[in-house]
N, C-alpha and C positions, 0 to 999 in steps of 0.2 A: 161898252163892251163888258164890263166889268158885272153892271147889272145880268147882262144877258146871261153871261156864263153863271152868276148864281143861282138864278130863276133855270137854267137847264139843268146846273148840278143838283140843285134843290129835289126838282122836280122827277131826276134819274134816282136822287136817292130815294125819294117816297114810293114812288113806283114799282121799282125794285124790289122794298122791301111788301110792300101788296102782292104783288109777283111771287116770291117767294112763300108770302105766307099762306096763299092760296094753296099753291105745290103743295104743303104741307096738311094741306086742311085745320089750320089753325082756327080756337073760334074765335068768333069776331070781335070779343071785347082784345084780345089779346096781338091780331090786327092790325087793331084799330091803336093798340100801345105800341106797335110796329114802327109806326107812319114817319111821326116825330123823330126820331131815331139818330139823325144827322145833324140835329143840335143841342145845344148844352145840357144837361141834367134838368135845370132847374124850369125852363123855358117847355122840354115837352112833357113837364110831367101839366104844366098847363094843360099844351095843347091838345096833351091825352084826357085830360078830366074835358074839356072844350065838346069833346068828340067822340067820347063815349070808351076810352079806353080806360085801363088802368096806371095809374103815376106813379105807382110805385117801381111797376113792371118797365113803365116807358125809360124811367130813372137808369133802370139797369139797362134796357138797351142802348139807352146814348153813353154809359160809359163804355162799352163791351166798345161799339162803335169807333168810341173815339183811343180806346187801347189798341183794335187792330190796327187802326187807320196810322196810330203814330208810330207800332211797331212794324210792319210791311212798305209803311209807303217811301224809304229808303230804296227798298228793292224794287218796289214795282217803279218807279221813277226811274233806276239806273236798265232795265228790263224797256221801260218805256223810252231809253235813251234824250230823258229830256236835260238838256244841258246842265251846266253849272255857271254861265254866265247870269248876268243882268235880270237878261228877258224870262232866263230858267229859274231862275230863284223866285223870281213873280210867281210864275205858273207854278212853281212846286207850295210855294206857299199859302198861293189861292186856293189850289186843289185840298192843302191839308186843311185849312182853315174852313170851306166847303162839307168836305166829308169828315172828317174827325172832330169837327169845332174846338174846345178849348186846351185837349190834349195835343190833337194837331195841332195847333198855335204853341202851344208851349213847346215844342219840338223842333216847330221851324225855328223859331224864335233862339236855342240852342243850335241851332244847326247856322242859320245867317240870318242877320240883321235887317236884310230884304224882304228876305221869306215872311220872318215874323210877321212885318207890318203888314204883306199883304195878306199873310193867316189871319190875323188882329179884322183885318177889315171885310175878309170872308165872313167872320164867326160873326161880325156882328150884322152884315144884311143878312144871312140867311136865320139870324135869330128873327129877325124884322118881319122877311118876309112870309117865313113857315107861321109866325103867330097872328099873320094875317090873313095870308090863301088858305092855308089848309083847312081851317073851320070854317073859310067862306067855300070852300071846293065841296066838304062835308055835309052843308046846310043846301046846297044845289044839286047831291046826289040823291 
């Protein structure tokens, strides 16, 4: 389950941020520094050199990223009415750990000991998998 929900969070964040940058008429190198977005600094500025974007640019967008993500997702969690048991602390960790990567993690990680590890273990499949789909999804477009 765990896998799945990465590979869909993964996948809503890239998308999303495509989506968006379309809206905008963004060009494409900057896009394409979009994409990555969802994980750590260091990982999309890779994926952006990988894919034709720029890494300097990708760099800033995964921290902006993972600032909103650590500073809102209190609210949007209490908004989403997801618990503060066991089962909520998972999911709120997962989620941050998902979208914000290591800011999120370090957030859940102050916030609960649960959260943490499951932020910890988001940050690092969706490092895994975004340095693998994405420049294979890139190279099939």
């Amino acid at each position: 389950r765990l896998l799945i929900a990465a590979l869909a969070g993964g996948s809503v964040a890239a998308g999303s941020a495509v989506l968006l940058g379309w809206a905008f008429y963004l060009p494409q190198e900057v896009l394409r520094s979009l994409v990555p977005q969802s994980v750590t600094a260091p990982v999309a500025m890779g994926i952006a050199e990988q894919i034709g974007g720029i890494p300097a640019l990708a760099a800033v967008f995964a921290v902006l990223t993972g600032l909103v993500g650590a500073l809102c997702a209190k609210y949007l969690f209490a908004a989403m009415r997801i618990p503060t048991d066991d089962q909520g602390w998972a999911a709120r960790g997962f989620a941050l750990g998902t979208a914000a990567h290591g800011l999120g993690a370090a957030r859940a990680i102050h916030v609960n000991a649960d959260a943490g590890a499951y932020a910890g273990l988001a940050l690092g499949l969706q490092g895994v998998l975004a340095s693998l789909l994405i420049p294979l999804a890139f190279r099939l477009v």
